[in-house]
N, C-alpha and C positions, 0 to 999 in steps of 0.2 A: 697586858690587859688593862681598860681602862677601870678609874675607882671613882664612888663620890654617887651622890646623889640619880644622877640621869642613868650612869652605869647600872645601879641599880635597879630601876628603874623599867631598863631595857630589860634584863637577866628576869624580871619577871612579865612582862610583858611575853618575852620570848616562851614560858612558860606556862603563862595563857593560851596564846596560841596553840601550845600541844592540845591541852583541858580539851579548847572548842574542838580540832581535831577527833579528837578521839569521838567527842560526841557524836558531831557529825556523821561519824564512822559505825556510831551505835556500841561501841567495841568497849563495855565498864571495863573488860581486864587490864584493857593496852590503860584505859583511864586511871585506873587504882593502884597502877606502877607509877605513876606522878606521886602518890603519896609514901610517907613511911610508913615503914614494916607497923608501927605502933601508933601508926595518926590514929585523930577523935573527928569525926564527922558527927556535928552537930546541926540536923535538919529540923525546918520548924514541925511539930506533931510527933516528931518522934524519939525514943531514945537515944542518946549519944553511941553511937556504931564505933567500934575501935575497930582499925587494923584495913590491912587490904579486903580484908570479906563483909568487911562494913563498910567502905567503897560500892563494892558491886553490889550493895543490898539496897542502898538507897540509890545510885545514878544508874543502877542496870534493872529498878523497878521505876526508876523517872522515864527511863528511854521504855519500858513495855507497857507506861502507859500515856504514850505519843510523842513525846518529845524527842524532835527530832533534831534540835539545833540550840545550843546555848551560847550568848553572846556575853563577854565580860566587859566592860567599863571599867578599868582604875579609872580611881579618884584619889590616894594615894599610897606612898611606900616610902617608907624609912628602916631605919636600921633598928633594932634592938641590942642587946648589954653585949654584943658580941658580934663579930665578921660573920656567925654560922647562923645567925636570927634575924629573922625580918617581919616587917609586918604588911598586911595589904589594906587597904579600907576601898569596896568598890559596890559595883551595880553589876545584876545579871538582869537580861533577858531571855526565858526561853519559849521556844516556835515549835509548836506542831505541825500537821501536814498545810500546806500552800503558805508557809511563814506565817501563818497565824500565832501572836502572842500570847500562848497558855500562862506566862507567868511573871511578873517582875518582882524583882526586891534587891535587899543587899546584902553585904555579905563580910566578914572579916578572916584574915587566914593568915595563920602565924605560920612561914615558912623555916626547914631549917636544910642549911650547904651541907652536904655530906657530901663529900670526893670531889669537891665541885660544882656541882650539880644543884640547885634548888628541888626541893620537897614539899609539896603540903603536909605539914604537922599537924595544926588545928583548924579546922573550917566551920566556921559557923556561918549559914544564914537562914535569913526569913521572908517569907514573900510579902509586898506590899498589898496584894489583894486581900479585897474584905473576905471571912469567909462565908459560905455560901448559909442562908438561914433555913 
């Protein structure tokens, strides 16, 4: 298996891909098994949601109110104090119906390898839109 920088890289890129997947699918459960047993979703307005039911609480009330498509952007990925840590720094955009853009901002996401596998652990972001007055 290849190591280093771009490997990395890919391993979460690969891992985005699922994210939008699922979205697109509408499906928070299949999306909330991307995270760990014990992730912190950190969305902007609300409390910090732990766990897989804090998952479906925030991206399974984003998908029931329109969002039907989320697009990620790395910007970038390095390693943290260890092979099982990493970190992301990127941009989302998300589309409601006819790909209308309901939202943009960014985001940060400490993942961590359990079995292999990459995980969201900690996810924070916020959207770039002003809010509304």
């Amino acid at each position: 298996m290849a190591s280093g920088p771009q490997a990395l890289r890919d391993e979460i890129e690969a891992a985005n891909k699922k994210f939008m997947a699922c979205f697109k699918a509408q499906d928070a459960n299949a999306l909330s098994m991307l995270y760990t047993e014990d992730c912190k979703v950190m969305a902007t307005g609300m409390d910090v949601q732990t766990g897989r039911q804090g998952v479906v609480k925030v991206f399974g009330g984003t998908m029931t109110n329109g969002v039907k498509e989320v697009l990620l952007v790395i910007q970038v990925v390095g390693p943290l104090d260890s092979d099982n840590y990493c970190y992301e720094r990127s941009e989302y955009t998300m589309y409601g119906a006819d790909k209308k853009v309901v939202d943009q901002g960014k985001y940060v996401v400490i993942w961590h390898k359990i079995d292999g596998t990459w995980y969201l652990y900690t996810d924070i972001f916020n959207t770039n839109l002003s809010p509304s007055k």
